[in-house]
C-alpha positions as CSV (number, residue, x, y, z in Angstrom):
1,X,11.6,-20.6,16.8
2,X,11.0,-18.3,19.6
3,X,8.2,-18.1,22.1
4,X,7.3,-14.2,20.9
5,X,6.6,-14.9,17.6
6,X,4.0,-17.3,16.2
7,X,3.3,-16.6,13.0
8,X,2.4,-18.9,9.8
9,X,4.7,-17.4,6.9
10,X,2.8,-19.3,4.3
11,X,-0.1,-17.6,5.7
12,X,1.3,-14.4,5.7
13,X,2.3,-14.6,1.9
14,X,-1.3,-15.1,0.9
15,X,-1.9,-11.8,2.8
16,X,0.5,-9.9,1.2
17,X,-0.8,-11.8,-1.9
18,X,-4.4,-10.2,-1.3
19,X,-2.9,-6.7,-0.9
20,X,-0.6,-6.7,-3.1
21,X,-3.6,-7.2,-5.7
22,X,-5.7,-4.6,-4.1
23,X,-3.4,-2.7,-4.6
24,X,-3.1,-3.0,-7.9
25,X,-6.8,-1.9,-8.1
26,X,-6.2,1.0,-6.5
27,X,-3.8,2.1,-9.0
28,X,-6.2,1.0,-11.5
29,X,-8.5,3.5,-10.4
30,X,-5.9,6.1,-10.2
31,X,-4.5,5.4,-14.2
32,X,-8.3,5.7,-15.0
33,X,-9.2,9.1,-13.3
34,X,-6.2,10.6,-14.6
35,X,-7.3,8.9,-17.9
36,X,-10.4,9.6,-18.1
37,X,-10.6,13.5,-17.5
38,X,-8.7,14.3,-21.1
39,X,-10.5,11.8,-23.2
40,X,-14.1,11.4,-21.6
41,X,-17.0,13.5,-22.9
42,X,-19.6,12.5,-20.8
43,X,-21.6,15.9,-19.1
44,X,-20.5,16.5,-15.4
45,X,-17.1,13.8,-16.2
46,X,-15.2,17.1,-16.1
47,X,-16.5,17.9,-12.7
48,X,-15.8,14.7,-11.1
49,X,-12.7,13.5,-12.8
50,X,-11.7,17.7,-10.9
51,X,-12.7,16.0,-7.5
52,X,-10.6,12.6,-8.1
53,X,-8.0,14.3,-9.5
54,X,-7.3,16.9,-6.0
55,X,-7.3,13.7,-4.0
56,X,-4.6,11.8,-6.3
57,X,-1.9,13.4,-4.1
58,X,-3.5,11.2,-0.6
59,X,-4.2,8.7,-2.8
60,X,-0.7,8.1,-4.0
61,X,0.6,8.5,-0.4
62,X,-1.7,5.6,0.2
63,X,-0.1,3.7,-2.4
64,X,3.3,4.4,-1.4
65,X,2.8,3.6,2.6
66,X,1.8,-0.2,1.3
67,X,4.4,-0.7,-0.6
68,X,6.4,-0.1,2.5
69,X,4.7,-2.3,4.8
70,X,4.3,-5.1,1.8
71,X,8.3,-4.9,1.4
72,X,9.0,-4.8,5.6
73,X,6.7,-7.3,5.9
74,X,8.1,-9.5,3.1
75,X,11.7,-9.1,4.7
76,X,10.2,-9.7,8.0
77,X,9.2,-13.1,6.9
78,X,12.1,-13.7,4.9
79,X,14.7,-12.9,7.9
80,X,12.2,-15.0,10.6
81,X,12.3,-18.1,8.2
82,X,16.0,-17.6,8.0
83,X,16.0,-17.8,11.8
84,X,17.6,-14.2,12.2
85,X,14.8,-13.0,14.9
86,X,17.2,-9.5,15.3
87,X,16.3,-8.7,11.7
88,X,13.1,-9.9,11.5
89,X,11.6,-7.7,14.7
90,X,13.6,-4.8,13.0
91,X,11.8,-5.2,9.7
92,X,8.8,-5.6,11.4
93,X,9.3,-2.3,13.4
94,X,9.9,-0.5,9.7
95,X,7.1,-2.4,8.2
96,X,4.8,-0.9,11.1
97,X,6.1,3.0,11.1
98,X,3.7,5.1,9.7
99,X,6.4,7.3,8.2
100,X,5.1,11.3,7.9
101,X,1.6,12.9,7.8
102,X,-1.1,12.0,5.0
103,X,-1.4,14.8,2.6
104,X,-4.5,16.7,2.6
105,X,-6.9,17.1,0.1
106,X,-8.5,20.3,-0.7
107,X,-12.0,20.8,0.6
């Protein structure tokens, strides 16, 4: 295609694959912390569900910045396999911007 880019989109896909699952974990743990502090009466659960619980905000951040890079990405591929380079190195430029500061959690 073009001498710049040498990528393996079939190989990419199982990438995305990977994270795309991981992520799904990671809004696993999420459901359950948020879960878990109204219906669990273990002693100290209070106390640490309170910890999780001030870093959901980051967290969800987290969450949100891979769905951006998993759709750029995805598009990225899509547009290079398609043979549209112009698109594809702009959807890999989105994919790749960071896009605002992390939240903080409290201390």
């Amino acid at each position: 295609m073009n001498d710049a880019w040498d990528i393996q989109p079939g190989q990419v896909r199982k990438i995305l694959s990977r994270t795309e699952a991981e992520q799904e974990s990671l809004r696993g743990v999420l459901r359950d912390v948020q879960n878990h502090e109204a219906t669990s009466t273990t002693p100290g659960a209070p106390a640490i569900a309170a910890f999780f619980l001030s870093r959901i905000q980051p967290l969800q951040w987290i969450d949100t910045r891979i769905t951006a890079v998993v759709d750029g990405t995805e598009q990225a591929v899509k547009a290079y396999t398609d043979s549209d380079l112009e698109m594809a190195a702009e959807q890999q430029h989105h994919a790749s911007a960071i896009g605002g500061p992390v939240p903080s959690a409290p201390r």
